[in-house]
C-alpha positions as CSV (number, residue, x, y, z in Angstrom):
1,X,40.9,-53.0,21.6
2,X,40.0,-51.2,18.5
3,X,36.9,-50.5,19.9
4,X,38.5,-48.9,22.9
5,X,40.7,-46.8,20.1
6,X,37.8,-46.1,18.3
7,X,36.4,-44.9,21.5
8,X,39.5,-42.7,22.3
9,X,39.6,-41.2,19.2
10,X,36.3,-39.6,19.5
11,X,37.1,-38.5,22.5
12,X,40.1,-36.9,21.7
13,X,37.8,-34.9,18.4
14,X,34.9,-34.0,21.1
15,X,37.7,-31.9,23.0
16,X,39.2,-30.4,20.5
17,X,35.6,-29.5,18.6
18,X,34.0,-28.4,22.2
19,X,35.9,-24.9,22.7
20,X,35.5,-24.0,19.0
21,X,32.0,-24.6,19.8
22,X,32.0,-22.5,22.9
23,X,33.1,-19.5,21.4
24,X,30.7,-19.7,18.3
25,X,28.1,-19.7,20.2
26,X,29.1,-17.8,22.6
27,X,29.9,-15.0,19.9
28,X,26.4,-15.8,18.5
29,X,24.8,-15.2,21.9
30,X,26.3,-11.7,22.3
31,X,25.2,-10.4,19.2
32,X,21.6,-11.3,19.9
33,X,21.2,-10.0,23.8
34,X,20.0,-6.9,24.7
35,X,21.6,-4.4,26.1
36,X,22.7,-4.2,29.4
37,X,21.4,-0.9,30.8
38,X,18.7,1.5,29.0
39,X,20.8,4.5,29.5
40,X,22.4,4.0,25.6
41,X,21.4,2.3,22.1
42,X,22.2,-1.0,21.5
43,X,24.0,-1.4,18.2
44,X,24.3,-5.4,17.3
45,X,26.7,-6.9,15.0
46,X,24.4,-8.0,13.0
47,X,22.8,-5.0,12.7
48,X,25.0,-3.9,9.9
49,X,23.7,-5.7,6.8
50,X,20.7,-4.7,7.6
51,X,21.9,-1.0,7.6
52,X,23.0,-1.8,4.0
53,X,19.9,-3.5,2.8
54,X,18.0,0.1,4.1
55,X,20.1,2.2,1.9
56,X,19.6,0.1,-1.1
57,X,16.2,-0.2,-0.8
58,X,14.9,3.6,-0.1
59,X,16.9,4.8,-3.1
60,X,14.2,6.2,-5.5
61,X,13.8,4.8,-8.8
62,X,13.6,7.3,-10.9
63,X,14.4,11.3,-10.6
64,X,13.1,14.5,-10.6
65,X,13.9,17.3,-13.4
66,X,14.3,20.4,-10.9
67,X,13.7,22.8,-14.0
68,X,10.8,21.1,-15.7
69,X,7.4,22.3,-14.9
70,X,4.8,18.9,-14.4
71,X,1.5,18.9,-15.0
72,X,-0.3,17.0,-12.4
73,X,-1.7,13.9,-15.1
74,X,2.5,13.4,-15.3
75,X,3.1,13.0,-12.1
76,X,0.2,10.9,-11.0
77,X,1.9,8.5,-13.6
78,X,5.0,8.3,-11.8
79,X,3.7,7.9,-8.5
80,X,1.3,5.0,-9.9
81,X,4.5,3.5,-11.6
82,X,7.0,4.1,-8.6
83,X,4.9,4.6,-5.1
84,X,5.7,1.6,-3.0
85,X,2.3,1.2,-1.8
86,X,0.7,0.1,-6.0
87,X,4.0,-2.3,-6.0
88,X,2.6,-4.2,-2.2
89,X,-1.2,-4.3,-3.8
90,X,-0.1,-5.7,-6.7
91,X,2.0,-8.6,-5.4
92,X,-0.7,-9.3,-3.1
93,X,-3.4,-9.6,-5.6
94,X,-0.4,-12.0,-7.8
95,X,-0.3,-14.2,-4.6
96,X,-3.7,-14.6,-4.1
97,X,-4.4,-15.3,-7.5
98,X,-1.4,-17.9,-7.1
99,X,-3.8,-19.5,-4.0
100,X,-6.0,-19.9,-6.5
101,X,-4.5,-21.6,-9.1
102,X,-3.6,-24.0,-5.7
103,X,-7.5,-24.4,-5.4
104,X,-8.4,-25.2,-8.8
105,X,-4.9,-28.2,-9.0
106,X,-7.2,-30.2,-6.4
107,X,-9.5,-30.8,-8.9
108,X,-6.8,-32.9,-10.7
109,X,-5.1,-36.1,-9.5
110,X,-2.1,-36.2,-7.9
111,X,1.3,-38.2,-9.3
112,X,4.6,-39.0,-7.2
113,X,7.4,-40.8,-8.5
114,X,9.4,-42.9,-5.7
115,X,13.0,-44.5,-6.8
116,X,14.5,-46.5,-4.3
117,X,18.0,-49.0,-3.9
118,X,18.9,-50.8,-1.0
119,X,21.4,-53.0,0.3
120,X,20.7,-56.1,3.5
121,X,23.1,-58.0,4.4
122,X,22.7,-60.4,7.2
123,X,23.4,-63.5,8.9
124,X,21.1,-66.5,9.1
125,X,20.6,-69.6,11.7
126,X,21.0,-72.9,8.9
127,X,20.9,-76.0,10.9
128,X,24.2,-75.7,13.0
129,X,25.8,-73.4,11.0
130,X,24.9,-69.1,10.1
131,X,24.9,-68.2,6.8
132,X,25.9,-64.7,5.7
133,X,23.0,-63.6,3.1
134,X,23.3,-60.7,0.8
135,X,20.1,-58.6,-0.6
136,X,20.0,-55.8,-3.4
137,X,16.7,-54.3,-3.9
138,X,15.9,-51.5,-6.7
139,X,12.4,-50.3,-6.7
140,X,10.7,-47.9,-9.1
141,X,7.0,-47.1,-8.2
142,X,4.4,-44.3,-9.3
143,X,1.9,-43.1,-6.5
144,X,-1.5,-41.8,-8.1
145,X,-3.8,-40.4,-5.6
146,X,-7.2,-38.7,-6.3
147,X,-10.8,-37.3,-5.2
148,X,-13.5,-38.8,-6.5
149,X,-16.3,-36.7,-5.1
150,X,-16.1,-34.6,-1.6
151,X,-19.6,-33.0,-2.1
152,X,-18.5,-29.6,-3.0
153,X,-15.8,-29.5,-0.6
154,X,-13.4,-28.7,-3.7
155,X,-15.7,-26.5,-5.5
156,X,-15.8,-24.3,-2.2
157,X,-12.3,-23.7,-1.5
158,X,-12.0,-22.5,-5.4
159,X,-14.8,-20.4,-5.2
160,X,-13.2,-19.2,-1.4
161,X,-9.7,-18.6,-3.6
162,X,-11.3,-16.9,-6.3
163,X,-13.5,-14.7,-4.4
164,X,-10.2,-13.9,-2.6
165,X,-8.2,-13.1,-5.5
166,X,-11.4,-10.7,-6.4
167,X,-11.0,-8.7,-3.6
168,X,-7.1,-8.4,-3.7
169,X,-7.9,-6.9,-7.3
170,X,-10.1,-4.4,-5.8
171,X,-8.0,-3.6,-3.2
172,X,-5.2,-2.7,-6.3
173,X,-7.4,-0.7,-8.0
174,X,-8.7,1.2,-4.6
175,X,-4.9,1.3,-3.6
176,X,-4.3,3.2,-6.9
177,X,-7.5,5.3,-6.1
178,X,-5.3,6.5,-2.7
179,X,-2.4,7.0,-4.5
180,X,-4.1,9.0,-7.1
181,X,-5.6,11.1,-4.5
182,X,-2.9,11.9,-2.0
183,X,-0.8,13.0,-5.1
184,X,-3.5,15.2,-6.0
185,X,-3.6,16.7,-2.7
186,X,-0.6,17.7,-2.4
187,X,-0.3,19.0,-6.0
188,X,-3.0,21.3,-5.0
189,X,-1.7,22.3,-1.8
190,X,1.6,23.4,-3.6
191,X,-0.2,25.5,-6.4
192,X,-2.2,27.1,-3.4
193,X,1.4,27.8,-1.8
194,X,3.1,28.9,-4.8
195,X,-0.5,31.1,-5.7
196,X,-0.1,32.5,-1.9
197,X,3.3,33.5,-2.3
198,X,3.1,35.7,-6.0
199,X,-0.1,37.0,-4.2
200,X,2.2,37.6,-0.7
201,X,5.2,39.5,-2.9
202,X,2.6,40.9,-5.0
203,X,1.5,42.6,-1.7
204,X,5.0,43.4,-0.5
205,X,5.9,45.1,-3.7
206,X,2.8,47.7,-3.0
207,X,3.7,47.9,0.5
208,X,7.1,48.9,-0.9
209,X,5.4,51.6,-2.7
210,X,3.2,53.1,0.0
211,X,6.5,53.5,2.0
212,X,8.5,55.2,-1.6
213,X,5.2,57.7,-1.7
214,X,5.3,58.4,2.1
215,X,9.0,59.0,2.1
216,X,8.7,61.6,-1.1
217,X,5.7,62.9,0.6
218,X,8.1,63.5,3.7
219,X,11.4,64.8,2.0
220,X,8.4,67.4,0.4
221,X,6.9,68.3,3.7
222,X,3.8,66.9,2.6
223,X,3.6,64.2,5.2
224,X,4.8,63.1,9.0
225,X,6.9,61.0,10.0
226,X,4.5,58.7,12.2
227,X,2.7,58.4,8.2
228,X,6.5,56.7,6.9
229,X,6.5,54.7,10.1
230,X,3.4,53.2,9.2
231,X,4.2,52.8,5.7
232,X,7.5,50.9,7.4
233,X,5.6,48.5,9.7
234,X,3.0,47.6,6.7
235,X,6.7,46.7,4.7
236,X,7.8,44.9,7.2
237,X,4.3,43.1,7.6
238,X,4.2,42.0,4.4
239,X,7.6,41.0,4.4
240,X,6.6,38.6,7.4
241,X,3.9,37.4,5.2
242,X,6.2,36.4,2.3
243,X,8.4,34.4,4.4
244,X,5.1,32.6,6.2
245,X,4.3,31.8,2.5
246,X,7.9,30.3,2.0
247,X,7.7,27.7,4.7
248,X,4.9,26.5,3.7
249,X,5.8,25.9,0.3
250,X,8.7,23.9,1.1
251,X,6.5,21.3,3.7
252,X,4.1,21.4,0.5
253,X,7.1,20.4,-1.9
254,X,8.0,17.7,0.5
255,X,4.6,16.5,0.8
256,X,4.3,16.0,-3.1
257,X,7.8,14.6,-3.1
258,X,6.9,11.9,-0.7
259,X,3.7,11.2,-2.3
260,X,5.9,10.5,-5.4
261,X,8.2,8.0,-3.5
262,X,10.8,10.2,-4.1
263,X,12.9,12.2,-0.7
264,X,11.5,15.4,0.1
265,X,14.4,17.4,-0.5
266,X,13.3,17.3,-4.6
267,X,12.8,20.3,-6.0
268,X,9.1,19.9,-7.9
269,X,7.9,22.4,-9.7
270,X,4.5,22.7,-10.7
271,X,2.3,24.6,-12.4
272,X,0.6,27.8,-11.9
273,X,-2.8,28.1,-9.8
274,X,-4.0,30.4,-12.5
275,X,-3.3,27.5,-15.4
276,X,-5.7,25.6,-13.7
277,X,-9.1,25.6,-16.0
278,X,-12.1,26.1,-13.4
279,X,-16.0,25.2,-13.7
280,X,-18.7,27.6,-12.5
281,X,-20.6,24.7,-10.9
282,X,-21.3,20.7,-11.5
283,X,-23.8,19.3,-13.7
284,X,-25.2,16.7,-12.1
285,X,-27.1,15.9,-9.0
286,X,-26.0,14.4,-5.9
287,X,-27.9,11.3,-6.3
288,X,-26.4,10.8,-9.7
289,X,-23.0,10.8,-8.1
290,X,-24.0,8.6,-5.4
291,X,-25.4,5.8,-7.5
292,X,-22.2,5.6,-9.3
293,X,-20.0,5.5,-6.7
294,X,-21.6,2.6,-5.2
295,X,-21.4,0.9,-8.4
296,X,-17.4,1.7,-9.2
297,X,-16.1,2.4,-5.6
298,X,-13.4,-0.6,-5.4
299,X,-13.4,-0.8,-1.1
300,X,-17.1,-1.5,-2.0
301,X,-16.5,-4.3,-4.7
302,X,-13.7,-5.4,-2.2
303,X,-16.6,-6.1,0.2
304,X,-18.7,-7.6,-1.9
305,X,-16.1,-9.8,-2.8
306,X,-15.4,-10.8,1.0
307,X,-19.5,-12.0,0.9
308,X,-19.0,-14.2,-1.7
309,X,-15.7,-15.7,0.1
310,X,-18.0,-16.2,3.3
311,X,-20.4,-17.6,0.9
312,X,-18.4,-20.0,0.3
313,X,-16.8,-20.8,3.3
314,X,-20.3,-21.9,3.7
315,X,-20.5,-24.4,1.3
316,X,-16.9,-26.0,2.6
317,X,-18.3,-26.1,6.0
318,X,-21.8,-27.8,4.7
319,X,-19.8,-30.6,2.7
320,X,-18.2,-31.6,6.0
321,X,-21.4,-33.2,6.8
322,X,-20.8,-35.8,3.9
323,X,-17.9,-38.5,3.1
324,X,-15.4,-38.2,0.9
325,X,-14.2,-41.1,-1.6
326,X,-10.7,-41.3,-2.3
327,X,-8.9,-43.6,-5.1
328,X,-5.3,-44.2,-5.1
329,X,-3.1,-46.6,-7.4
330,X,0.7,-47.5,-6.3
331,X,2.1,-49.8,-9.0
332,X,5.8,-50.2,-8.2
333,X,8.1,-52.4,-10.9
334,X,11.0,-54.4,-8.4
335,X,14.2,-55.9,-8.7
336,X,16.0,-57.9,-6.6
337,X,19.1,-59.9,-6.4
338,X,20.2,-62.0,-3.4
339,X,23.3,-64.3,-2.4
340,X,23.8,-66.6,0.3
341,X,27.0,-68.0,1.6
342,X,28.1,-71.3,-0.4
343,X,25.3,-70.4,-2.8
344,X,25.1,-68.3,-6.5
345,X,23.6,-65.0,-6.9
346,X,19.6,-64.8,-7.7
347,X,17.8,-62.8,-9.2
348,X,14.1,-61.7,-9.6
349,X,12.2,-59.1,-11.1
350,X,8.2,-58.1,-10.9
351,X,5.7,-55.6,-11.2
352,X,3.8,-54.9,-7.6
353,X,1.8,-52.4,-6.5
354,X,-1.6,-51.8,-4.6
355,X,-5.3,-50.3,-5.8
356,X,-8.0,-48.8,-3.2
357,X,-10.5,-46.7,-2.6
358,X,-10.8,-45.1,0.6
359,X,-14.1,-44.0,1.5
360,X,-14.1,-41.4,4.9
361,X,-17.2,-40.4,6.8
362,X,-16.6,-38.5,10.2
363,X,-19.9,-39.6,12.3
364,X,-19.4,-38.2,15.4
365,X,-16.8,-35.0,16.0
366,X,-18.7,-33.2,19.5
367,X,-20.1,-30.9,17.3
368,X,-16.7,-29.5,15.7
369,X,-18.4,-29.4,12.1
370,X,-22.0,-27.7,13.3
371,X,-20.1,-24.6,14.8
372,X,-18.1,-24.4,12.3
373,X,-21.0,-23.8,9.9
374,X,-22.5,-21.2,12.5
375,X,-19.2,-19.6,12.6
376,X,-19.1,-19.4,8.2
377,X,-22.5,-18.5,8.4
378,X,-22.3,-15.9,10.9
379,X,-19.0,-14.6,8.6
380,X,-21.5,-14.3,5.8
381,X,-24.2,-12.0,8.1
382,X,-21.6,-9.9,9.1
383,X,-20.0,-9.4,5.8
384,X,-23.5,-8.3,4.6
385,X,-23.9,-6.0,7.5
386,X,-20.4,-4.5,6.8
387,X,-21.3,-3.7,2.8
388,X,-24.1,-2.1,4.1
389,X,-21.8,0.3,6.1
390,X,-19.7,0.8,3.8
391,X,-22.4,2.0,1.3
392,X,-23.9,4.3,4.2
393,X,-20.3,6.1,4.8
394,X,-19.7,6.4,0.9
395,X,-23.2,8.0,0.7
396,X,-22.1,10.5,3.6
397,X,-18.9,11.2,1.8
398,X,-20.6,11.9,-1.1
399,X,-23.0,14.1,0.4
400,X,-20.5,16.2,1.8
401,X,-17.6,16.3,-1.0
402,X,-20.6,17.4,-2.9
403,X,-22.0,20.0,-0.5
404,X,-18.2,21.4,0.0
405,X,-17.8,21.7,-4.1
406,X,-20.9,23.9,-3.7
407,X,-19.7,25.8,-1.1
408,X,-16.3,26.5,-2.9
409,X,-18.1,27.6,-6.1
410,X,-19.8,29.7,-4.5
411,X,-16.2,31.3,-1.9
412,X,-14.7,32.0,-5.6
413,X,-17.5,33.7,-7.0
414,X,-17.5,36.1,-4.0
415,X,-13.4,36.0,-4.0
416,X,-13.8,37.2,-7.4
417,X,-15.9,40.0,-6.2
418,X,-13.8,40.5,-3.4
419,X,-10.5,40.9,-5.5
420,X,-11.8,43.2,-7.8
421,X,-13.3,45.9,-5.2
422,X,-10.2,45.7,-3.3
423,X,-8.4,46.7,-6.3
424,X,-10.1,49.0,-7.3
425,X,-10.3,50.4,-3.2
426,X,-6.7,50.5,-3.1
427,X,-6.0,52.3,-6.3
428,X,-8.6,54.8,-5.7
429,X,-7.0,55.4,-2.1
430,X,-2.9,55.6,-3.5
431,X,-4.3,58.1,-6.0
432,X,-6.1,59.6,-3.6
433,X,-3.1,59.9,-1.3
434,X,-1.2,61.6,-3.8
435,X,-3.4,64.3,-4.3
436,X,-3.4,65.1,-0.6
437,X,-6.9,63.9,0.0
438,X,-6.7,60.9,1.9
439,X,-4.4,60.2,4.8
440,X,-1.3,57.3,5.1
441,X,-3.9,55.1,7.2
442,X,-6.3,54.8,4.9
443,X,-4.0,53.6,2.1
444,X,-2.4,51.0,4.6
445,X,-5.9,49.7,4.7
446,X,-7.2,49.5,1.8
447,X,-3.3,47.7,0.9
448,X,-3.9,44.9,3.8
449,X,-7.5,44.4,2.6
450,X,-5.7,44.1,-1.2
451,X,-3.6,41.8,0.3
452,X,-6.3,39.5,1.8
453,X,-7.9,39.7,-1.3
454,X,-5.4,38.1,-3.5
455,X,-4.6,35.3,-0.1
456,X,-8.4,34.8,-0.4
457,X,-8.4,34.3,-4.5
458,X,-5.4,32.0,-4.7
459,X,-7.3,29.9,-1.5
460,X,-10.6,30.2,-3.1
461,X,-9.2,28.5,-6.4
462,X,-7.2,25.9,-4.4
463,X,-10.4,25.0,-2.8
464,X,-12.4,24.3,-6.3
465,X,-9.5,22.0,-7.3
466,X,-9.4,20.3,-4.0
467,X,-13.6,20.0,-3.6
468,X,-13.2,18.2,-7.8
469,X,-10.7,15.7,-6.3
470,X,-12.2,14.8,-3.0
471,X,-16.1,14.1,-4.8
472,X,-14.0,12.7,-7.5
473,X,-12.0,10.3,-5.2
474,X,-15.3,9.3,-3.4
475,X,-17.3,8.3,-6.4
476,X,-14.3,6.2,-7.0
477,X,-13.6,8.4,-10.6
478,X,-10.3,8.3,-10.3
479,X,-9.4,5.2,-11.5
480,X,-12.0,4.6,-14.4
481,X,-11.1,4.3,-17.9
482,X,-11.1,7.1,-19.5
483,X,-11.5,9.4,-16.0
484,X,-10.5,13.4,-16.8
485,X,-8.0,14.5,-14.5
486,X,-9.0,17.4,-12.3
């Protein structure tokens, strides 16, 4: 019978528990379906937190001074210190250097210490009669495990770790080479905006007074009115021209901003594209710059770091051939105590434990271990074969950063050039004008050739700066010690 209430009561818990049951999961089960038609978005529950954790984690870390002007060495330090991307490299190359401090603990025995207690109680046949018999048991025990020898299995997977943990320090450093690079790039484009538009309202305000000369000219009878339309529509051209500017210098402000890891609604400012020093030309060769990219470029040290891994994946494949001898040493201390019906309690106490060397030799495995070592060794051919790519395309983008330097050097010695006749065109033709001796048109002219000229010398600069930073970001400069900024 108390069984049966037992029984009962159980019963009775089940069917109270069962509903609450139901609805949890039930509850659980909505929040993870999808949607029932594709006609709206699906919002979750759960979806919530998640919200939350978003807002947290895209607030920037650190903030913008709208007034202050940065030079570009400043802000490549905040980007270095703040840009997400450095903070991923980084805890990749700490975990992999965590695998290999993992590696090198094989090398070491390993020691376990077991506690154990434990109560038997049972009954026992004795002639015609069962005895009720009562065991305690407290162990303590030490397991002590180790390789012997494994024939460089060991050493392989350290050197695999460490190789590893090379090439996650490469990729850091060529992650900061990126970071370095797509700040300068869009420092650059935003002097070449902010350059474009002094040059663009530079151009406006002559436009402006074209038109004042054509209107006094007109008012004096000394010109037509087709002559202040003209002057009008090259106004209103230039005007055009300033506002072109504009939008590009706020999608060039955002672009910095998010290269920063800050939103793109910061105001940056920056300085001037005539603060920027310029060379006339570069003093070494092309083959000087090649041979020390391939000696600094980190994606190329990466590489050579993934041939040493294969290498020795190699070495952990090969020592699969051999046995491996294992020692291990449980000594365990015991106590027990015991008492039997119509009997005192006992009680004994000892030290235990077990000794052996285990010595493990796979002889046959269908060839599991021979493709295996194809498969490291044909790892190690191709990680070769990839370096050597690798090399070719830095060469290339060597070749043609340098080549594109070249070509800029030479666009802002003939922007120079270019600038200064155009000056010199359009003063000659405003004076000109107001002597009566050249017509409206040809002022118009030589103001929209002006105006190219001074688009053409804030691009040509831009260039120079951009050409530095592209050959310097592929001979891997721009993370050396002691590396000039551009």
């Amino acid at each position: 019978m108390a069984l049966c209430g037992e029984s009962a009561g159980s019963s009775v818990i089940a069917l109270a528990v069962f509903p609450f049951l139901v609805l949890l999961n039930a509850g659980f089960v909505s929040a993870q379906n999808a949607p029932p038609s594709a006609d709206h978005a699906w919002y979750p529950p759960a979806a919530q937190p998640i919200e939350n954790d978003a807002k947290r984690i895209l607030s920037p870390a650190f903030s913008i001074d709208p007034i202050k002007i940065y030079p570009l060495a400043e802000l490549i330090d905040l980007a270095e210190t703040h840009n997400p991307e450095t903070r991923v490299a980084w805890e990749r190359a700490l975990a992999q250097l965590a695998a290999l401090g993992i590696a090198r603990s094989e090398l070491y025995p390993a020691l376990a210490a077991i506690a154990l207690t434990q109560a038997d109680r049972s009954e026992l046949l004795f002639q015609e009669r069962f005895l009720r018999q009562t065991v305690l048991t407290y162990q303590a025990a030490l397991d002590l495990s180790y390789t012997v020898f494994d024939f460089g299995a060991r050493a392989g997977r350290i050197e695999l770790a460490r190789a590893e943990a090379l090439a996650a320090n490469f990729a850091f450093n060529d992650t900061h080479r990126r970071v370095i690079y797509q700040v300068e790039q869009a420092y650059y484009r935003l002097q070449n905006a902010t350059g474009q538009e002094e040059a663009a309202r530079a151009s406006l305000a002559n436009a402006l007074a074209v038109q004042q000369a054509a209107e006094d000219r007109l008012k004096h009878g000394l010109a037509t009115l087709p002559d202040l339309l003209e002057a009008r529509s090259a106004t209103a051209q230039a005007l055009y021209d300033v506002e072109v500017v504009l939008g590009a210098e706020a999608i060039a402000r955002g672009d910095l901003a998010t290269a920063l890891a800050v939103s793109p609604t910061t105001v940056i400012q920056v300085l001037s594209v005539y603060q920027a020093p310029l060379p006339d030309s570069i003093a070494e060769t092309v083959d000087q710059v090649i041979t020390r990219a391939l000696e600094q470029r980190p994606d190329l040290m990466e590489q050579f770091a993934q041939i040493r891994a294969a290498n020795a994946d190699v070495g952990q494949a090969r020592a699969l051939f051999y046995p491996t001898l294992t020692f291990r040493a449980t000594p365990m201390a015991q106590s027990l105590y015991g008492w039997q019906q119509t009997s005192p309690w006992a009680h004994t106490a000892d030290l235990t434990g077990q000794m052996y060397l285990n010595l493990s030799w796979t002889v046959f495995d269908g060839g599991s271990r021979r493709n295996t070592l194809e498969r490291a060794e044909a790892n190690v051919r191709g990680a070769k074969a990839q370096a050597s790519v690798i090399r070719d395309r830095i060469a290339n983008e060597i070749w043609a950063a340098y080549s594109n330097l070249k070509t800029a050097f030479g666009q802002r010695r003939a922007a120079i050039a270019f600038l200064d006749s155009a000056n010199q065109s359009y003063a000659a033709a405003l004076e000109s004008y107001s002597y009566g001796v050249r017509n409206l048109l040809d002022v118009t002219a030589a103001q929209r050739v002006l105006a190219q000229a001074r688009s053409t010398d804030v691009t040509a600069r831009a260039q120079v700066l951009t050409a530095l930073a592209d050959l310097a970001f592929a001979a891997g400069d721009l993370i050396q010690p002691g590396a000039k900024r551009p």
